[in-house]
C-alpha positions as CSV (number, residue, x, y, z in Angstrom):
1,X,30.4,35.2,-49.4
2,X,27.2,35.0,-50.6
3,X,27.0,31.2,-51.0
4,X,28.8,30.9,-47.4
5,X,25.7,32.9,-45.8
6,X,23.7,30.5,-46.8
7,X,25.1,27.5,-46.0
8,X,25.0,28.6,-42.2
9,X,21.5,29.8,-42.9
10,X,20.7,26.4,-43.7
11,X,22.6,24.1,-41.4
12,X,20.7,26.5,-38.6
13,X,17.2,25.4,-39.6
14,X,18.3,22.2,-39.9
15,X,19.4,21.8,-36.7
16,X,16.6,23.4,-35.1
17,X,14.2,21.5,-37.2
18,X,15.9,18.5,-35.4
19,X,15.9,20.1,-31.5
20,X,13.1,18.4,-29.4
21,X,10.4,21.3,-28.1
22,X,11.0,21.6,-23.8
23,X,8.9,22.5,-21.9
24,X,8.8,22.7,-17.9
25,X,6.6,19.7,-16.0
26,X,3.7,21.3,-16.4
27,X,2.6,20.6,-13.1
28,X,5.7,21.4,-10.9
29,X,6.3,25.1,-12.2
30,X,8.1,27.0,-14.3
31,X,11.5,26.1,-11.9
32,X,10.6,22.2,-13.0
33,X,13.2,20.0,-14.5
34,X,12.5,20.3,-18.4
35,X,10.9,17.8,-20.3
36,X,11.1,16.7,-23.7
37,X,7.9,17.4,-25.5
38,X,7.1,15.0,-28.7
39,X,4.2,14.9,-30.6
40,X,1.0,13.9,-29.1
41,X,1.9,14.5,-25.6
42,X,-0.7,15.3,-23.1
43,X,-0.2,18.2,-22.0
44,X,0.1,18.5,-18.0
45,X,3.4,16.4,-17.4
46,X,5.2,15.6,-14.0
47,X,8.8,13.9,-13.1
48,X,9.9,11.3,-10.5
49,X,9.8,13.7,-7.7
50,X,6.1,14.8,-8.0
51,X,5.3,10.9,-8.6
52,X,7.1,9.9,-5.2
53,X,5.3,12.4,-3.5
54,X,2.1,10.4,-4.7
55,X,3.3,6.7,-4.0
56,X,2.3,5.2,-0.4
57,X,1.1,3.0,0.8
58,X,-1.9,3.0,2.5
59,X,-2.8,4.8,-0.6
60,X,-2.7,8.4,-0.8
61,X,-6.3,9.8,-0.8
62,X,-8.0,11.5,-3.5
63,X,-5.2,10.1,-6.0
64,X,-5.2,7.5,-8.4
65,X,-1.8,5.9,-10.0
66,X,-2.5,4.1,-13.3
67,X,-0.2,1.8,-15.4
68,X,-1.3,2.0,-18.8
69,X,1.3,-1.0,-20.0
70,X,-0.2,-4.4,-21.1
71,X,-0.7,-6.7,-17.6
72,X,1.2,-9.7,-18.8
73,X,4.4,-9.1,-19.7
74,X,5.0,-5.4,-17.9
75,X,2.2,-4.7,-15.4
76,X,2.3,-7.8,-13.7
77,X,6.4,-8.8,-13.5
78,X,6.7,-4.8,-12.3
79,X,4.5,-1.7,-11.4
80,X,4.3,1.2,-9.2
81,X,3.1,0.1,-5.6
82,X,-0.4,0.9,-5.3
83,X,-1.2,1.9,-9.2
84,X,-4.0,0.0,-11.4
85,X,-3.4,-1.5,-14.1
86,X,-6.3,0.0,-17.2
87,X,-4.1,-1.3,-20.5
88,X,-4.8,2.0,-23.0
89,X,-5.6,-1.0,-25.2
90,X,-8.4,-2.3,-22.9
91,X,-9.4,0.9,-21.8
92,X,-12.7,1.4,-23.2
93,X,-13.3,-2.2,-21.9
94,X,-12.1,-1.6,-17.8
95,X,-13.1,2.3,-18.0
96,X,-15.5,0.6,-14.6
97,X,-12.1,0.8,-12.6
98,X,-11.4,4.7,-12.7
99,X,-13.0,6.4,-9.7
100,X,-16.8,7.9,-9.6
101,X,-14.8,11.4,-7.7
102,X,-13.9,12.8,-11.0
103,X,-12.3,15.4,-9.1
104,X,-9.4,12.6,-8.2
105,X,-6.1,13.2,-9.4
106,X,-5.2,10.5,-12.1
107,X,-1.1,9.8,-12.8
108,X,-0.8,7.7,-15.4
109,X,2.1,6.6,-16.9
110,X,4.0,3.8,-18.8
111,X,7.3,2.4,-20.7
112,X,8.5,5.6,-20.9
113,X,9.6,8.9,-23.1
114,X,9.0,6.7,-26.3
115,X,5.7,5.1,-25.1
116,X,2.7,6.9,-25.6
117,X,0.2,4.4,-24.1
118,X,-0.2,6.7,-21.1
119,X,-0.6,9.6,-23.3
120,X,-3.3,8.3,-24.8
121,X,-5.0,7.0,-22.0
122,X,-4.9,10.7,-20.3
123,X,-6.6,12.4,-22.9
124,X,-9.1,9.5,-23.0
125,X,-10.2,10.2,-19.0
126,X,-10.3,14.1,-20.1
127,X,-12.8,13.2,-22.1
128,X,-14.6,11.1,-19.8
129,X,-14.7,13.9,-17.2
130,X,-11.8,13.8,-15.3
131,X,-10.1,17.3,-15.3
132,X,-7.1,16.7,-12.6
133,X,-4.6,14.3,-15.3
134,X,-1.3,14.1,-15.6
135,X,1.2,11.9,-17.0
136,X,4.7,10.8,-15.9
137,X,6.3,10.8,-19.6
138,X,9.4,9.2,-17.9
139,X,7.4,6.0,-16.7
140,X,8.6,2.9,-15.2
141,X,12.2,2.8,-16.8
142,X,12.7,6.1,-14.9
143,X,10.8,4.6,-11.6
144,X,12.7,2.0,-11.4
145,X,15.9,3.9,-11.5
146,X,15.4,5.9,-9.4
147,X,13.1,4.2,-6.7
148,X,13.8,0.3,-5.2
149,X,9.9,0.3,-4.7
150,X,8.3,-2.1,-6.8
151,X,5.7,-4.5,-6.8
152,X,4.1,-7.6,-8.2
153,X,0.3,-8.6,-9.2
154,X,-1.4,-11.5,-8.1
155,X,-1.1,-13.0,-11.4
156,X,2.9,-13.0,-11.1
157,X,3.1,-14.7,-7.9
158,X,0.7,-17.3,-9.4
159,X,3.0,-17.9,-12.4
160,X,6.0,-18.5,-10.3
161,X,4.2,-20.8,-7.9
162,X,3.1,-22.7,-11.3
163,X,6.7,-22.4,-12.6
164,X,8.4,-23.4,-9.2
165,X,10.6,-20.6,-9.9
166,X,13.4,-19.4,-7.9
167,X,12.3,-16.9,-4.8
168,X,11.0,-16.3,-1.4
169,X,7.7,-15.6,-0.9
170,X,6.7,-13.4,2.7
171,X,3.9,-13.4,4.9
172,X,4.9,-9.9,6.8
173,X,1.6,-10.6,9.4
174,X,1.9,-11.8,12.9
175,X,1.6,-15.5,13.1
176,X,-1.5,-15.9,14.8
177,X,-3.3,-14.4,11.3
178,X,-0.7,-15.9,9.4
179,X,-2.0,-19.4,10.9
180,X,-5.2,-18.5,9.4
181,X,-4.2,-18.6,5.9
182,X,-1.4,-18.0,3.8
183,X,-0.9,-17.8,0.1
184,X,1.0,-20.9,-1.2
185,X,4.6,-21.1,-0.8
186,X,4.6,-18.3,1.5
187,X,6.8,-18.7,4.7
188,X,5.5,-16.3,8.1
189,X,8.8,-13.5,9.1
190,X,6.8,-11.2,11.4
191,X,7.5,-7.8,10.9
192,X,7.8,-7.4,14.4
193,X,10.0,-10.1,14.9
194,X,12.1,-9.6,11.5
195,X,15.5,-9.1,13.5
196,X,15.0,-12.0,15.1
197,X,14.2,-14.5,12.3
198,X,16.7,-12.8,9.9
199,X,18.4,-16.1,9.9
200,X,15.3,-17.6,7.7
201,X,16.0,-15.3,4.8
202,X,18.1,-16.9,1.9
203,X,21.8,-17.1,2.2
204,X,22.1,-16.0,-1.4
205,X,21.0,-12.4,-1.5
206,X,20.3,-12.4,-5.4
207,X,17.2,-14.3,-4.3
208,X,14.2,-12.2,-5.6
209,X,12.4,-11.8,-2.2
210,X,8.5,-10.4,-2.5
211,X,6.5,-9.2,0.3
212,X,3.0,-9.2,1.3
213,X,0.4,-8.7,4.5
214,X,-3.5,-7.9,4.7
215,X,-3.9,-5.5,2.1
216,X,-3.5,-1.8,0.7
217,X,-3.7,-0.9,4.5
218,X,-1.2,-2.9,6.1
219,X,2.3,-1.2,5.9
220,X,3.8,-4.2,7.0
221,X,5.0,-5.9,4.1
222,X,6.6,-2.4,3.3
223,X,8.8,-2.1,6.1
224,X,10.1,-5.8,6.3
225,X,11.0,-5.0,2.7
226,X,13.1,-1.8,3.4
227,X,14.7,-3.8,6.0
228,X,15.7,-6.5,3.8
229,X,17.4,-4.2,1.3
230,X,18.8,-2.9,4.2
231,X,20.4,-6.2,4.6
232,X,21.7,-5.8,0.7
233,X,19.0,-8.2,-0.6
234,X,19.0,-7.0,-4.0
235,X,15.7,-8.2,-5.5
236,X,13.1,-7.2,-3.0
237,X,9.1,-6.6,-4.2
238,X,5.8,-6.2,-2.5
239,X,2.4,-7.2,-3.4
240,X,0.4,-4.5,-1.7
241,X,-3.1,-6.1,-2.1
242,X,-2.0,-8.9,0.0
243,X,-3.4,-11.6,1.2
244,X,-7.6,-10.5,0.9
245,X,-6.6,-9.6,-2.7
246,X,-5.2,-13.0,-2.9
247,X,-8.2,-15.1,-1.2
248,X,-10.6,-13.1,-3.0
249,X,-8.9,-14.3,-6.3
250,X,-7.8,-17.9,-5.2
251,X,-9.6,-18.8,-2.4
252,X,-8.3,-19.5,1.3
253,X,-7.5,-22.5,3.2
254,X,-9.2,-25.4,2.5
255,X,-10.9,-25.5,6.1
256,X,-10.5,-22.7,8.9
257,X,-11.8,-23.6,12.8
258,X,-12.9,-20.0,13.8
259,X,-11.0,-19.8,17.4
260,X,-14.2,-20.6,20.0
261,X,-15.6,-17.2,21.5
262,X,-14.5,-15.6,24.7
263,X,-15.7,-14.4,27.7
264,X,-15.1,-10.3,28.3
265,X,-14.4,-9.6,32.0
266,X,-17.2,-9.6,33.7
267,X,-15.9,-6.9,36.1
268,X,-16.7,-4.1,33.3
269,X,-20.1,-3.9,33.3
270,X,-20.0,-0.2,32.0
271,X,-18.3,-1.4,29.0
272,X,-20.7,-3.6,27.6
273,X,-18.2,-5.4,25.0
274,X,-19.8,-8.4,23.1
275,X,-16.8,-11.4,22.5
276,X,-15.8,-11.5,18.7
277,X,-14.8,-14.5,16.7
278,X,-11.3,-14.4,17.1
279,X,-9.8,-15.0,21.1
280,X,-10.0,-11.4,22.3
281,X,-11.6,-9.3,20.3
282,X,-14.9,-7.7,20.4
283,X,-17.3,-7.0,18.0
284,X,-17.3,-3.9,15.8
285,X,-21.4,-3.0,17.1
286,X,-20.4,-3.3,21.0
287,X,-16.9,-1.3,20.4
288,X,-19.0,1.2,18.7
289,X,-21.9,1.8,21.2
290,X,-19.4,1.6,24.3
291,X,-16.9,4.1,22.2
292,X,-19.7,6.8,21.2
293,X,-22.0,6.4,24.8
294,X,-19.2,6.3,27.3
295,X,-15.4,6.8,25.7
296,X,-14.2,7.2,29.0
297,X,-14.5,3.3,30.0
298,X,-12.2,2.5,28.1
299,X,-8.6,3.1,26.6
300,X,-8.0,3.2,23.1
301,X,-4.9,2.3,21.7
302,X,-4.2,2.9,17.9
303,X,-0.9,0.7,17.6
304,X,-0.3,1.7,14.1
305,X,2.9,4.3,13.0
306,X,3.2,7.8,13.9
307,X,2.6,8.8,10.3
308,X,-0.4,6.9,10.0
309,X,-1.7,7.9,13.0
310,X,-1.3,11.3,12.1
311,X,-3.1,11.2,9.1
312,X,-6.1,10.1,10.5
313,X,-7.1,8.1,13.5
314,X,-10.4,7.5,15.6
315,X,-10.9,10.7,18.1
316,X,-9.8,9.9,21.8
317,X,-7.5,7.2,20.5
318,X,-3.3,7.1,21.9
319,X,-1.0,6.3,19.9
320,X,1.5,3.6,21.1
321,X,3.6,1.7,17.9
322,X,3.4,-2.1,17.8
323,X,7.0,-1.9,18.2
324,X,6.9,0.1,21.5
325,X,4.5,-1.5,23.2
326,X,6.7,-4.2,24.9
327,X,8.9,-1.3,26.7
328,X,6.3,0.5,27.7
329,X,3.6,-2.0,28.5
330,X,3.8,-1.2,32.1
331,X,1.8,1.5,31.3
332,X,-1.3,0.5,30.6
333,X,-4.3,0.7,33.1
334,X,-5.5,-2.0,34.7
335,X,-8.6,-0.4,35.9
336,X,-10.6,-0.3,32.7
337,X,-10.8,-2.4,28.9
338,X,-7.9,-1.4,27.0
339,X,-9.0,-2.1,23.2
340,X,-6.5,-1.7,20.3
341,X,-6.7,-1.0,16.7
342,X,-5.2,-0.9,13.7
343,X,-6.2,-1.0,9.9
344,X,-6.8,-4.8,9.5
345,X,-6.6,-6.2,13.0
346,X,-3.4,-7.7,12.1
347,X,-1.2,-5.7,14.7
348,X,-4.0,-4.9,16.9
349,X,-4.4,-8.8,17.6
350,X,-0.2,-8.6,17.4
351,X,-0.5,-6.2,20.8
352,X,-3.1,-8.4,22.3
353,X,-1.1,-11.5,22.4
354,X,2.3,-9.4,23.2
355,X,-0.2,-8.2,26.4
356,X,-1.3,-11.6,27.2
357,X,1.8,-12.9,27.6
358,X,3.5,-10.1,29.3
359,X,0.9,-8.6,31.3
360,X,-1.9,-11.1,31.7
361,X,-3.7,-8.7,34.2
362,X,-4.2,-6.0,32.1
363,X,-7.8,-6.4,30.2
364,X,-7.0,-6.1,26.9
365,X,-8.8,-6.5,23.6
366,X,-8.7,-5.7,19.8
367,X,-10.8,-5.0,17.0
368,X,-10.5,-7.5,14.0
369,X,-11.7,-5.3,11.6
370,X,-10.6,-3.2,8.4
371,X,-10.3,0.4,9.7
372,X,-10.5,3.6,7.1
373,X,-9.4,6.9,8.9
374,X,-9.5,9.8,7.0
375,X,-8.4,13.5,8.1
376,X,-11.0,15.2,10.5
377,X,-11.4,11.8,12.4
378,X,-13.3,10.7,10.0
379,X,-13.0,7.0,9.6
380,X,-15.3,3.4,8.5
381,X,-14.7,0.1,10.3
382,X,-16.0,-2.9,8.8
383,X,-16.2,-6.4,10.2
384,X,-14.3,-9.1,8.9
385,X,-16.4,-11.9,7.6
């Protein structure tokens, strides 16, 4: 009996010598799905759920996604939309890219429970300063299963221009920027006008499909993608950074004829707008003195989403969607500049030309400009070069 008793004795520390420590995600609660705690772990962890509510795009303020995996082979082919890629390996080397606000909240994360990379990396920004870290232990193996949103670097859409690989590569902008400058290979489907050029997307929907517009402002490129999965395309990717990322890198066209300057109506002398580069707009220093000395002569139209408007806009600007503009274009004044915006002028000068060529009496304008808004009405325009 004796002997017996200690048999079971031992087979029950042996097996709890074997059970993996759980813990709650440390930063959901103690109602949190549990996590599997292994040796070395940071210590504030959080799941797919907390992650998504992270993950947009124009980036969430005041957070910071980073992909601790090698670029390469892992960040590159397949990240998070939005995160950074610091390699724990190069760390040290690219600590430059973490942000001065040391009160931002830093997710990093990598290949998964097994992979400690991100691990590592966290307690490496404690150190540095940073006291809002977490890690998603469950990484891009779990992202990925759970979430069709992924995205491609620069370097990736290089390599598959270089290895005339098979896919399609997106311009989500409206054509008149498109016609500016695209990145190589790159056909123009207007998110605007997706449903009507759904016939240009590949017959064979296995065809990896990526997306892209004018940076980590422009939703576009988003949306066209959720409406191609939509349409059971099965490989469908963004590149968030977009085309400014990509001319920054690469370079643009090899020649670009600015559009030759136009006149404002002269019958608005209260609202002294200056012609920009690009036919209709105006320039950021006339919108700026009209907007803040005498709001009232003009309309402001912010033709971005509801959700983005809402999040932060310029104070005294309506919100009227890109996409509801043509039904309700009728009512727009015609007794005063009606200037739109956006955050890269790539819908704004979308709404001109839908004006101009529906309602060629209305005086309307846009800003070609990146726009910032923050909460509070806060918000940064700067002109494009």
């Amino acid at each position: 009996m004796k002997t017996k008793r200690c048999t079971l004795l031992v087979a029950l520390v042996a097996s709890l010598a074997v059970t993996p420590l759980v813990y709650p995600t440390a930063a959901l609660g103690a109602d949190a799905p549990a996590i599997q705690v292994r040796e070395g772990y940071y210590k504030a962890l959080v799941d797919f759920d907390f992650m998504r509510q992270n993950v947009d795009i124009p980036l969430k303020k005041g957070v910071m996604i980073i992909d601790s995996r090698p670029a390469a082979r892992q960040y590159d082919p397949g990240h998070i939309p939005g995160a950074v890629n610091i390699p724990d390996t190069q760390f040290d080397k690219q600590v430059a890219k973490l942000p001065a606000d040391k009160s931002t909240l830093l997710l990093f994360y990598c290949g998964g429970f097994e992979c400690m990379l991100s691990h590592n990396s966290a307690f490496k920004a404690e150190k540095l300063g940073y006291p809002n870290v977490k890690v998603y232990p469950a990484g891009m193996p779990d992202w990925k299963a759970k979430s069709p949103m992924i995205s491609v670097s620069a370097a990736h859409i290089k390599k598959l221009i270089d290895d005339k690989a098979a896919y399609m590569l997106i311009d989500a902008r409206p054509k008149r920027v498109a016609d500016k400058g695209m990145i190589p290979t790159a056909v123009n489907i207007s998110d605007t006008d997706f449903d009507k050029n759904v016939a240009m997307l590949p017959a064979d929907k296995a065809t990896p499909l990526i997306y892209y517009c004018g940076g980590l402002e422009c939703v576009l490129s988003d949306k066209s993608a959720e409406k191609a999965r939509k349409l059971g395309y099965t490989t469908v990717l963004t590149y968030p950074p977009g085309y400014p990322e990509w001319e920054e890198l690469f370079g643009g066209p090899a020649s670009a004829s600015a559009a030759p300057a136009t006149t404002v109506a002269a019958a608005q002398p209260a609202a002294a707008l200056v012609p920009g580069k690009e036919k209709g707009s105006v320039t950021v220093a006339s919108f700026e003195t009209v907007w803040k000395s005498n709001p009232g002569s003009l309309m402001l139209i912010d033709v971005r989403d509801p959700k983005e408007f809402a999040a932060g806009t310029i104070k005294g600007a309506v919100n009227l969607p890109i996409n509801d503009l043509e039904k309700k274009i009728a009512t727009l004044p015609m007794d005063k500049p009606v200037v739109f915006i956006c955050g890269t002028g790539a819908r704004s000068g979308e709404a001109y030309d839908t004006v101009k060529l529906l309602a060629a009496q209305v005086q309307a304008y846009f800003l070609d400009a990146d726009i910032k808004f923050a909460a509070n009405d806060v918000y940064t325009i700067t002109a494009k070069k």
